[in-house]
N, C-alpha and C positions, 0 to 999 in steps of 0.2 A: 525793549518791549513797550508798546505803549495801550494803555487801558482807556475806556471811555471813562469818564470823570461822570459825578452823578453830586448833587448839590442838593441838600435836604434846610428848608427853613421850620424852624421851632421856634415859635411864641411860648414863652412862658415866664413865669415870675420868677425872680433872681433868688430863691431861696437855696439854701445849702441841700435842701434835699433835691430838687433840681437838677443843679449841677454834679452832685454824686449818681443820677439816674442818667444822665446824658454820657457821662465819662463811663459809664459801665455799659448803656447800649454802645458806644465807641469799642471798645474792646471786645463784646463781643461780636461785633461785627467784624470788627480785625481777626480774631479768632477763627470766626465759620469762613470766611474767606480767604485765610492764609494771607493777610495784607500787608506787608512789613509796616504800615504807619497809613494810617486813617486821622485824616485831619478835623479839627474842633475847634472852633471860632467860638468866643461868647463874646456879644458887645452889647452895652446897656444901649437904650435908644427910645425915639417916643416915636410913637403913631395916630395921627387923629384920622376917622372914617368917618 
């Protein structure tokens, strides 16, 4: 079976609350979607505009 893939970017500050609000939109999006495994990348990084 193959799915289109879909790639979501999020700025935001490294703080523990964060990355507990990221890991729970994660799941539940694996949830409403029946996804056996929805992936989650954090990488620290700098950006100048």
């Amino acid at each position: 079976m193959h799915e289109a893939a879909r790639i979501v970017l999020i700025v935001t500050g490294a703080t523990p609350e964060a990355v507990a609000a990221l890991r729970s939109i994660k799941e539940e999006y694996r949830e409403h979607f029946a996804q056996g495994a929805v992936g989650l990348v954090l990488q620290r990084s700098c950006a100048l505009f």
